[in-house]
N, CA and C atoms as a LAMMPS dump frame, in Angstrom:
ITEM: TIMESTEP
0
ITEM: NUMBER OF ATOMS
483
ITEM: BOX BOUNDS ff ff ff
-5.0000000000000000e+02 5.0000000000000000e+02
-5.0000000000000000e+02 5.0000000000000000e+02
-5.0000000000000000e+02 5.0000000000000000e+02
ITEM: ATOMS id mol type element x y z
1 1 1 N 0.347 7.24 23.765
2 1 2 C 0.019 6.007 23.067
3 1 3 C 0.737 4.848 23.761
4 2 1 N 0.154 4.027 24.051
5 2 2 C 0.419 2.871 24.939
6 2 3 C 1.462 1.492 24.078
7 3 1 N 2.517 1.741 23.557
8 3 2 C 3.075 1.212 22.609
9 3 3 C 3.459 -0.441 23.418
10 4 1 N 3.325 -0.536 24.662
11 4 2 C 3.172 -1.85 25.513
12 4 3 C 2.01 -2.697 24.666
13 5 1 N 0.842 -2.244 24.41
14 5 2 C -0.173 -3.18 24.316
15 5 3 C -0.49 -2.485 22.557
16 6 1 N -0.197 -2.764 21.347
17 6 2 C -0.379 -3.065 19.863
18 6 3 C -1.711 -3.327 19.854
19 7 1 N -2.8 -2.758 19.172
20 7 2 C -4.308 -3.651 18.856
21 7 3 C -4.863 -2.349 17.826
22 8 1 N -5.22 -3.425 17.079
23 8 2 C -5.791 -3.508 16.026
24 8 3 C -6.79 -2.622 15.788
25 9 1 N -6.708 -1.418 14.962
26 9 2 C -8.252 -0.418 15.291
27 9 3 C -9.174 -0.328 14.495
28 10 1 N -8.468 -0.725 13.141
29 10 2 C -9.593 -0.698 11.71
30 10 3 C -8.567 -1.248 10.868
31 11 1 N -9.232 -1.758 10.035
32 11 2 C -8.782 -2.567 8.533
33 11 3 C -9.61 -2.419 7.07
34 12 1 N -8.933 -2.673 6.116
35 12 2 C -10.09 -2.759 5.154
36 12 3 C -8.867 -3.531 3.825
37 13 1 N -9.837 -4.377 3.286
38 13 2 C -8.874 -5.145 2.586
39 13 3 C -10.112 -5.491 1.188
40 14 1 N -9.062 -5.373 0.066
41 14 2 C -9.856 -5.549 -1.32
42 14 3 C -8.743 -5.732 -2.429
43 15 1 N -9.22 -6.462 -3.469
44 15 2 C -8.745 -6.421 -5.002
45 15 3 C -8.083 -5.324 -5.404
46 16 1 N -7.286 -5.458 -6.033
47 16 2 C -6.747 -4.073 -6.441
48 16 3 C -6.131 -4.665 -7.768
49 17 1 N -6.318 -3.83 -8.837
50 17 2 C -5.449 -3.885 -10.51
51 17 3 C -4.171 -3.421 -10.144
52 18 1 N -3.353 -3.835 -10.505
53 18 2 C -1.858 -3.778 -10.564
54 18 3 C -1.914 -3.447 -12.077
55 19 1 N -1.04 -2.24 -12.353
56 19 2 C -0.955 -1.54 -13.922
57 19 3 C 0.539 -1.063 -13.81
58 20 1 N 0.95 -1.381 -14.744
59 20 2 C 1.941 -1.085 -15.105
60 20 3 C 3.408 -1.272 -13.798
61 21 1 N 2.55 -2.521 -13.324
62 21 2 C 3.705 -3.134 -12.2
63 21 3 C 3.384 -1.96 -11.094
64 22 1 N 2.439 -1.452 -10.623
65 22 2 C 1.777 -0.636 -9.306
66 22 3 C 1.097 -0.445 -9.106
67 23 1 N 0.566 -0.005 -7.87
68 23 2 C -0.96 0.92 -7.081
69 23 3 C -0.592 1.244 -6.721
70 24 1 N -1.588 2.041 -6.067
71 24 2 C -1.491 3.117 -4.76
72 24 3 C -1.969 2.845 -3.566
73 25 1 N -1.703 3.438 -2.872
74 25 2 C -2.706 3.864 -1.43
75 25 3 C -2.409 5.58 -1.169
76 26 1 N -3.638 6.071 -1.227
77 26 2 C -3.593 7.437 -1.246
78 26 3 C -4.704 7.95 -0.203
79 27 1 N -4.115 9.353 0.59
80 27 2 C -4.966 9.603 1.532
81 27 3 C -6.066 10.582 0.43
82 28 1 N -6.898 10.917 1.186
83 28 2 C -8.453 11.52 0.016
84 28 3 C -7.701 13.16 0.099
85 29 1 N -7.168 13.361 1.125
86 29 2 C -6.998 15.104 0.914
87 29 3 C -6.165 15.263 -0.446
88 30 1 N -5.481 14.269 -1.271
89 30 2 C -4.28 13.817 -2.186
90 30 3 C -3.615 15.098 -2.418
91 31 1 N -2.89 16.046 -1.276
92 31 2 C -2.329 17.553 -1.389
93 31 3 C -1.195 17.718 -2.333
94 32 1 N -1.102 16.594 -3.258
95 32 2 C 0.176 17.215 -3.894
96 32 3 C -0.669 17.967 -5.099
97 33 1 N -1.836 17.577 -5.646
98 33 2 C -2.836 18.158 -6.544
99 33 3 C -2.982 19.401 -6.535
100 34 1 N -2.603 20.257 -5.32
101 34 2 C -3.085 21.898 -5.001
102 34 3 C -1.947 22.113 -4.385
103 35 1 N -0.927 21.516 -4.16
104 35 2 C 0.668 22.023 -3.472
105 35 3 C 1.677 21.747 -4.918
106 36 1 N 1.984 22.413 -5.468
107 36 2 C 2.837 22.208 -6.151
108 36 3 C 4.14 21.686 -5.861
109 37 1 N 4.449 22.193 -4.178
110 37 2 C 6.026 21.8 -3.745
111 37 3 C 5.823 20.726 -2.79
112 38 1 N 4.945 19.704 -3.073
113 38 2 C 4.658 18.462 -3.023
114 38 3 C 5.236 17.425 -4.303
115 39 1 N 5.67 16.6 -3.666
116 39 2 C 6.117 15.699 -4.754
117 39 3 C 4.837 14.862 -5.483
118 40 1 N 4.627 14.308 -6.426
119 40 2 C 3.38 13.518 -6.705
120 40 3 C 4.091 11.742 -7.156
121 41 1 N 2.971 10.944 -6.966
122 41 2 C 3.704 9.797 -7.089
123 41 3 C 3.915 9.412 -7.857
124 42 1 N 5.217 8.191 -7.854
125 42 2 C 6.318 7.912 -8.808
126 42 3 C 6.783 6.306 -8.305
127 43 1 N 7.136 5.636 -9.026
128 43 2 C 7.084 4.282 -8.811
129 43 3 C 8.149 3.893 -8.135
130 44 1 N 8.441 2.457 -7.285
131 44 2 C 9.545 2.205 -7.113
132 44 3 C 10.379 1.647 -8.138
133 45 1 N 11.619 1.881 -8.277
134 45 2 C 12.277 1.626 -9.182
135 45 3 C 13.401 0.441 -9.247
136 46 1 N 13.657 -0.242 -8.319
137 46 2 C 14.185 -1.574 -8.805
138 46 3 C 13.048 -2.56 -8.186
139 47 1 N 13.904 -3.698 -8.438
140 47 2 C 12.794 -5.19 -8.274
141 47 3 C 12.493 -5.418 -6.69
142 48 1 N 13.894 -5.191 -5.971
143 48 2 C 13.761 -4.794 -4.535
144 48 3 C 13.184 -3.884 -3.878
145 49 1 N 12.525 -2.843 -4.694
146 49 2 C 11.986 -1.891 -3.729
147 49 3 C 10.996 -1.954 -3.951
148 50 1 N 10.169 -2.178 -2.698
149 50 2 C 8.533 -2.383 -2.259
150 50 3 C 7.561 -0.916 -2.503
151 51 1 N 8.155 -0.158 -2.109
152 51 2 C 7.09 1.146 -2.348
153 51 3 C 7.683 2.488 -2.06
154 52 1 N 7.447 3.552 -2.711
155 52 2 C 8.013 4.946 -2.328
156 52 3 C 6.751 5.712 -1.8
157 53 1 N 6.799 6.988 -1.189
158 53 2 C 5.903 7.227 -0.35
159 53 3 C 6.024 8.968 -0.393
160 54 1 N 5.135 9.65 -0.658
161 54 2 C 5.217 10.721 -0.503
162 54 3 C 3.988 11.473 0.387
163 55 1 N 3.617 12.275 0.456
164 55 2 C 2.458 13.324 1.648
165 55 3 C 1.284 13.007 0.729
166 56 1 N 0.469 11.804 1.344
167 56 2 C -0.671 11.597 0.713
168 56 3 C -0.46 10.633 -0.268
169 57 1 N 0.474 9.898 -0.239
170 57 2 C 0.77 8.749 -1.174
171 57 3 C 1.666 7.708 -1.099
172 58 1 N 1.089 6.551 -1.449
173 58 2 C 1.896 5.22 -1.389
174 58 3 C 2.128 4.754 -2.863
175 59 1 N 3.208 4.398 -3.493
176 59 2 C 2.924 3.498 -4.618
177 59 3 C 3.807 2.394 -4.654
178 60 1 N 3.259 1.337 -4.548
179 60 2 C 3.7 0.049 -4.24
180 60 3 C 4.118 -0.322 -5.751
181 61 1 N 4.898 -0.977 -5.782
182 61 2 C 5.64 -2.196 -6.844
183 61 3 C 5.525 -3.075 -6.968
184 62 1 N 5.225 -4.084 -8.117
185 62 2 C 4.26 -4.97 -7.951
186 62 3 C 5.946 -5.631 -9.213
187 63 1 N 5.87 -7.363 -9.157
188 63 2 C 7.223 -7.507 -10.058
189 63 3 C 6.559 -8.251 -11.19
190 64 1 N 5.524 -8.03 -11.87
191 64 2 C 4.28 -7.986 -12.876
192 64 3 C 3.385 -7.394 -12.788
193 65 1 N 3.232 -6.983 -14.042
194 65 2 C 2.191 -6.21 -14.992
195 65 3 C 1.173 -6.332 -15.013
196 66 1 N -0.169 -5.513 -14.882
197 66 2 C -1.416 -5.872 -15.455
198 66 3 C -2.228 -7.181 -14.815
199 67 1 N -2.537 -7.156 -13.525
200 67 2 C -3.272 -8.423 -13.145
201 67 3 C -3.941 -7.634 -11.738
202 68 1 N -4.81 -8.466 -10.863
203 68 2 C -5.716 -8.827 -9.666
204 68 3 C -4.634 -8.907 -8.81
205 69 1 N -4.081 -7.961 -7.43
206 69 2 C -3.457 -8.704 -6.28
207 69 3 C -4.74 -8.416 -5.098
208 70 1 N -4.419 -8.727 -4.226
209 70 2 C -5.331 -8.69 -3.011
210 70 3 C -4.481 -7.656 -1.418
211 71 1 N -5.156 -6.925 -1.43
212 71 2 C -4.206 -6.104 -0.478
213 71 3 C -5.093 -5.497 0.407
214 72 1 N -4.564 -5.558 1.866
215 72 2 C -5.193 -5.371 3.334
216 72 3 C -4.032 -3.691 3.865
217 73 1 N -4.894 -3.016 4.21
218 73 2 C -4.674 -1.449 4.859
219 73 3 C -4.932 -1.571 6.321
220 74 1 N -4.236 -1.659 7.153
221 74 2 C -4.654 -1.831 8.533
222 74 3 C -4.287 -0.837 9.431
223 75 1 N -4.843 -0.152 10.437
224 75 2 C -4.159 0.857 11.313
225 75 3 C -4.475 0.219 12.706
226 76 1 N -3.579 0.55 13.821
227 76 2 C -3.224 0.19 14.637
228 76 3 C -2.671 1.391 15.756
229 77 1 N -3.08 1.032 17.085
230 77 2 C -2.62 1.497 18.529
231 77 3 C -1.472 0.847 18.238
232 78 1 N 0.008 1.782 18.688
233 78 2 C 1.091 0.837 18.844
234 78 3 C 1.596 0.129 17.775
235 79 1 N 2.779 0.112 17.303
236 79 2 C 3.735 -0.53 16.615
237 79 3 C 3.305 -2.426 16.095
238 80 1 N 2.263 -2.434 15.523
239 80 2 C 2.383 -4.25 16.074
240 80 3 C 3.386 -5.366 15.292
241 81 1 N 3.732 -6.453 16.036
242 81 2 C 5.004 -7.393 15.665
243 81 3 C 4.811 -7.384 14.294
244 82 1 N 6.43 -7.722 14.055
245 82 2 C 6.886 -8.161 12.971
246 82 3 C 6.521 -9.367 12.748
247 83 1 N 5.695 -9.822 11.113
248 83 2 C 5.414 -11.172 10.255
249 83 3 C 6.599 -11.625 10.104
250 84 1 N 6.499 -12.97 10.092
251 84 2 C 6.89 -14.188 9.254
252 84 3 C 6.295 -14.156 7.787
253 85 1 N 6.936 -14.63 7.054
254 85 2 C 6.482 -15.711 6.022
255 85 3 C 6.136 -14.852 4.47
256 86 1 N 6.622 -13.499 4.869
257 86 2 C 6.507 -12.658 3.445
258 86 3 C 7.606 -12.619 2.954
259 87 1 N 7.582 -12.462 1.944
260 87 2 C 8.903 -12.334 0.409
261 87 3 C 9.761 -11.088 1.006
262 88 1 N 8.751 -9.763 1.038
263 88 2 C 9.573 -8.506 1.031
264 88 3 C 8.982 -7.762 1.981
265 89 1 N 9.56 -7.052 2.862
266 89 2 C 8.794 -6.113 3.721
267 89 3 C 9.853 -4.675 4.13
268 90 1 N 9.105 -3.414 4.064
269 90 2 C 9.642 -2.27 4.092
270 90 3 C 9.149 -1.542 5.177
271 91 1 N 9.782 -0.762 6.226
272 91 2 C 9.292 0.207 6.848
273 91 3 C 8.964 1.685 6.027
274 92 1 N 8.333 2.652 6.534
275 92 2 C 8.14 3.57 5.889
276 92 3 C 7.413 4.541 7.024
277 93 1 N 7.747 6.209 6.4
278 93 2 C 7.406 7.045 7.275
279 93 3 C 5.786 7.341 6.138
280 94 1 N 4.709 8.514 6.789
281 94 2 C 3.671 8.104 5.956
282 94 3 C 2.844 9.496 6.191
283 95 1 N 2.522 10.521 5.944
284 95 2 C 1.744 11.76 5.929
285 95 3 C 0.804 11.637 5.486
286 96 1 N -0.383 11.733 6.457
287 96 2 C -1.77 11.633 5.944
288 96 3 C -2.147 13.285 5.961
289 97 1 N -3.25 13.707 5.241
290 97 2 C -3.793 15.116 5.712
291 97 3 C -5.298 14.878 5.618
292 98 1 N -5.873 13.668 5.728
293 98 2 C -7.134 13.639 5.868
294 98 3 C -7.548 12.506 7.143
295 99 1 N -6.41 11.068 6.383
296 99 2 C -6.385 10.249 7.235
297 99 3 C -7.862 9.104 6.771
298 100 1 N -8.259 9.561 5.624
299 100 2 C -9.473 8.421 5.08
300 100 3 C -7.908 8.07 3.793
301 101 1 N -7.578 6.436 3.859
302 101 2 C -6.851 5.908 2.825
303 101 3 C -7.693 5.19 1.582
304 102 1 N -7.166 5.118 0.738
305 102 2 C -7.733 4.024 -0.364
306 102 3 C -7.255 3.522 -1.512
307 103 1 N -7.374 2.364 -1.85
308 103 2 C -6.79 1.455 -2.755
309 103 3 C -7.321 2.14 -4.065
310 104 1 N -6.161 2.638 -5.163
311 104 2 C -6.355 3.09 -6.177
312 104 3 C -5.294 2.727 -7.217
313 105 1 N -5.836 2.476 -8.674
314 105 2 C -4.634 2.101 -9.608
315 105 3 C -4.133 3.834 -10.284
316 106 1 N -3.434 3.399 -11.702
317 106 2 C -3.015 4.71 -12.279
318 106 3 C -4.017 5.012 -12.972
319 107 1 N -4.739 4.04 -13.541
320 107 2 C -5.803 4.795 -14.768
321 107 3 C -7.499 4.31 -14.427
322 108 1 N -7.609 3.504 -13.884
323 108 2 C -8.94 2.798 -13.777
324 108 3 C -9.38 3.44 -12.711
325 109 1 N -9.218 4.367 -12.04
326 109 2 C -9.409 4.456 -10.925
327 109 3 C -9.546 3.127 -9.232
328 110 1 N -10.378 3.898 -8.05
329 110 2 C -10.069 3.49 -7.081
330 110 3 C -10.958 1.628 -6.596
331 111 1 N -9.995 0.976 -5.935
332 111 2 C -10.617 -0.441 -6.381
333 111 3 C -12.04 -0.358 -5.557
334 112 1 N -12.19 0.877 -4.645
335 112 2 C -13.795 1.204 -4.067
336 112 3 C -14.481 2.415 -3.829
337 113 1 N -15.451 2.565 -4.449
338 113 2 C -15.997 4.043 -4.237
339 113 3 C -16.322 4.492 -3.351
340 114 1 N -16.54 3.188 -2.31
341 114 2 C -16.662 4.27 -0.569
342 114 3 C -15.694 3.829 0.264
343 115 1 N -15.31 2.172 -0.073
344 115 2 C -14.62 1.824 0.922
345 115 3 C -13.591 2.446 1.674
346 116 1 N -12.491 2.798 2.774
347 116 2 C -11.394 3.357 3.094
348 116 3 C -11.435 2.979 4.707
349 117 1 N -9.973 2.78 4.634
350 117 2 C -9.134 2.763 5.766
351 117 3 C -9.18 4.004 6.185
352 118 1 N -9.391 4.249 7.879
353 118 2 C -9.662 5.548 8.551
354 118 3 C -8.851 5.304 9.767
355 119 1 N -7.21 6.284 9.34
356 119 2 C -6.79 6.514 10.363
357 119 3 C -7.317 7.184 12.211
358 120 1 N -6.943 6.829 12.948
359 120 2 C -7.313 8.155 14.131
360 120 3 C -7.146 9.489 13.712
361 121 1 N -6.578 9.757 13.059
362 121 2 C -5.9 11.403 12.635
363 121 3 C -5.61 11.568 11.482
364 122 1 N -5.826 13.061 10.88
365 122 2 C -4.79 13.35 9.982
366 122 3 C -3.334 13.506 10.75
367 123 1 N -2.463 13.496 10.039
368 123 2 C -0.668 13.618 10.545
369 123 3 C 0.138 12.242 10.417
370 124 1 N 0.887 12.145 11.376
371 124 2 C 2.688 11.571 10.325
372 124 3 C 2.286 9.935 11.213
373 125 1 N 2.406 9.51 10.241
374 125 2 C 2.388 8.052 10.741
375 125 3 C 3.668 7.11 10.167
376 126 1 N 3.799 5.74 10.979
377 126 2 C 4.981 5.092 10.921
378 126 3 C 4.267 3.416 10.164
379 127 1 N 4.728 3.348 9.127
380 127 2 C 4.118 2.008 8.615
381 127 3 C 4.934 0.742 8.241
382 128 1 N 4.756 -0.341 7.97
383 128 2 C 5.237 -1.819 7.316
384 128 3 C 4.402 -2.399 6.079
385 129 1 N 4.987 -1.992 5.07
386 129 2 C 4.421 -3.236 4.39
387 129 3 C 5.375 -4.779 3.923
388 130 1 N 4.445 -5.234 3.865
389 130 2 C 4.172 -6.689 3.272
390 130 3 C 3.827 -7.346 1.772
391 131 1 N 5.189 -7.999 1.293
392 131 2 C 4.239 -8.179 -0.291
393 131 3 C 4.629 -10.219 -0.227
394 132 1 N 4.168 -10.542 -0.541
395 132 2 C 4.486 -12.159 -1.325
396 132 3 C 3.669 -12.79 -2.206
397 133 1 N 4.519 -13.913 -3.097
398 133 2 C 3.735 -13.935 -4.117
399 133 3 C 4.232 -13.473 -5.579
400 134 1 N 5.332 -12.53 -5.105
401 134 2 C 6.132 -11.763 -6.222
402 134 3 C 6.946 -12.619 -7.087
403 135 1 N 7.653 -13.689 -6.459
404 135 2 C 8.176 -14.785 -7.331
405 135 3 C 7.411 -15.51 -8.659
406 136 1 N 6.378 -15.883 -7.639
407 136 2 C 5.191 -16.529 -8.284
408 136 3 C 4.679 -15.644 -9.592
409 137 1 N 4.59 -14.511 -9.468
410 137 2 C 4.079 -13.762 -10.587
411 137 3 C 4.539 -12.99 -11.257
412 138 1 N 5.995 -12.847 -11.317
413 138 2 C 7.383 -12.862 -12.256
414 138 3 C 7.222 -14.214 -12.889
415 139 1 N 7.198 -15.046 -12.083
416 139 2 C 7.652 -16.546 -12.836
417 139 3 C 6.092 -17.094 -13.83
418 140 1 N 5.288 -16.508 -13.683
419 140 2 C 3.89 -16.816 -14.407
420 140 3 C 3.649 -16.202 -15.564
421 141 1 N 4.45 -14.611 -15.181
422 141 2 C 4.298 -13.623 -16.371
423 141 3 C 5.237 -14.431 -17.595
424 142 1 N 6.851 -14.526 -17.459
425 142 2 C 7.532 -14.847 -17.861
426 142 3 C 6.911 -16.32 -18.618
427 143 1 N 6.302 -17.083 -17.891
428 143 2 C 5.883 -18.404 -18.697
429 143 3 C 4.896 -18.026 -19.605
430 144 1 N 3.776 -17.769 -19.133
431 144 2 C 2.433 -17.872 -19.799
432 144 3 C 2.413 -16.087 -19.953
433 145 1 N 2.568 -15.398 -20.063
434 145 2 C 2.048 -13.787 -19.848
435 145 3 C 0.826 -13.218 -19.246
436 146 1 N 0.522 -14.407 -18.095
437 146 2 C -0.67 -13.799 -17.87
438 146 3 C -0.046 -14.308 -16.16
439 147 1 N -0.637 -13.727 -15.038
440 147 2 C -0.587 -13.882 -14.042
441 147 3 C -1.837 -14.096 -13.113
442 148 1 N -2.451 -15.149 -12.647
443 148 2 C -3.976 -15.544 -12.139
444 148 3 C -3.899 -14.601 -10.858
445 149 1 N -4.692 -13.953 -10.62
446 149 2 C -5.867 -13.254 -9.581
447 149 3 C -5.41 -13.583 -8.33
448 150 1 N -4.972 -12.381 -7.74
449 150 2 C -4.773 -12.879 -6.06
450 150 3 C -2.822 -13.695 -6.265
451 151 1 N -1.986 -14.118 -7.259
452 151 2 C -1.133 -14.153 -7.098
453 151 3 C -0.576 -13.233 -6.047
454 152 1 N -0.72 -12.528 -6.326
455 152 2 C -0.046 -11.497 -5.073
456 152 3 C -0.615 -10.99 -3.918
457 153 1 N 0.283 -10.962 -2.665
458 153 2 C -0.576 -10.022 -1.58
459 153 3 C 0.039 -9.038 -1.129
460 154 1 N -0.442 -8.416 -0.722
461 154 2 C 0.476 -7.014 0.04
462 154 3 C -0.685 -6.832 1.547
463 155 1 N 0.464 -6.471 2.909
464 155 2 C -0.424 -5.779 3.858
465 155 3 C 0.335 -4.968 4.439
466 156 1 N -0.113 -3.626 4.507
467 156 2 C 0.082 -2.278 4.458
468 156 3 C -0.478 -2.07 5.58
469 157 1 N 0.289 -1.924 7.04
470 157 2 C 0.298 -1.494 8.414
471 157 3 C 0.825 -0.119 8.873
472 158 1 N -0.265 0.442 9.231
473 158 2 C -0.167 2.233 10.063
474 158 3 C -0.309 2.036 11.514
475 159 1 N 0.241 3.182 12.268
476 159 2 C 0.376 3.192 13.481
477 159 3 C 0.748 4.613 13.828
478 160 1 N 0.686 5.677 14.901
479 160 2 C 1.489 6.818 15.015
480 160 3 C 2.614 6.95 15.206
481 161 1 N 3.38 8.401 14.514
482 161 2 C 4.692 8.576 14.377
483 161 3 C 5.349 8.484 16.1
């Protein structure tokens, strides 16, 4: 893998319900369902932590409840640069076993019935996400209890291990 030259191989970006302050991104094989000695997902647990990650699962943290964020899945040749201009950003290690991803909440299900991010491979990938906006929709919840649509963004970058 040519980690000199970073480019861009597929993306897919959509709406997603934020419930109970999270989503997901989950690969389709979702092996903790038929592996028992798989962990299954579980939220991040302070205000600082962006997302925990297990074999076939992402669950992002959202710092309000119950609303619309907007979030981009991107995979990539090569490591690509580090953003400017986001609130919070986390590295993360990332086990696919199918390698088709997709934006899903806890109860409503997935924010698309075909859409998905399609790694090159199933296997271990190295990722970044991206959230901002989080101020904004702490500070909206707290005023009004409601938080407007797209307050938040997240972008969720894959690449090989």
């Amino acid at each position: 893998m040519n980690m000199d030259n970073p480019a861009l191989l597929a993306a897919y970006e959509d709406e997603i319900d934020v419930e109970y302050s999270q989503f997901l991104v989950k690969d389709e094989g979702m092996a903790w369902l038929t592996d028992s000695n798989l962990a299954a997902p579980e939220p991040p647990l302070a205000a600082d932590e962006l997302l925990r990650t297990g074999v076939d699962w992402i669950c992002v943290g959202s710092n309000a409840q119950d609303h619309t964020a907007h979030a981009r899945l991107e995979s990539w040749r090569g490591e690509p640069g580090r953003q400017d201009g986001w609130e919070l950003t986390e590295d993360f290690d990332f086990t696919a076993t199918s390698g088709r991803l997709l934006l899903d909440t806890l109860t409503t299900g997935p924010a698309s019935v075909d859409e998905r991010l399609t790694l090159p491979s199933p296997g271990r990938y190295r990722g970044r996400a991206y959230s901002r906006g989080r101020a904004d929709a702490r500070q909206a919840l707290a005023e009004t209890f409601d938080v407007p649509d797209g307050t938040e963004t997240y972008l969720i970058q894959f690449w090989g291990a």
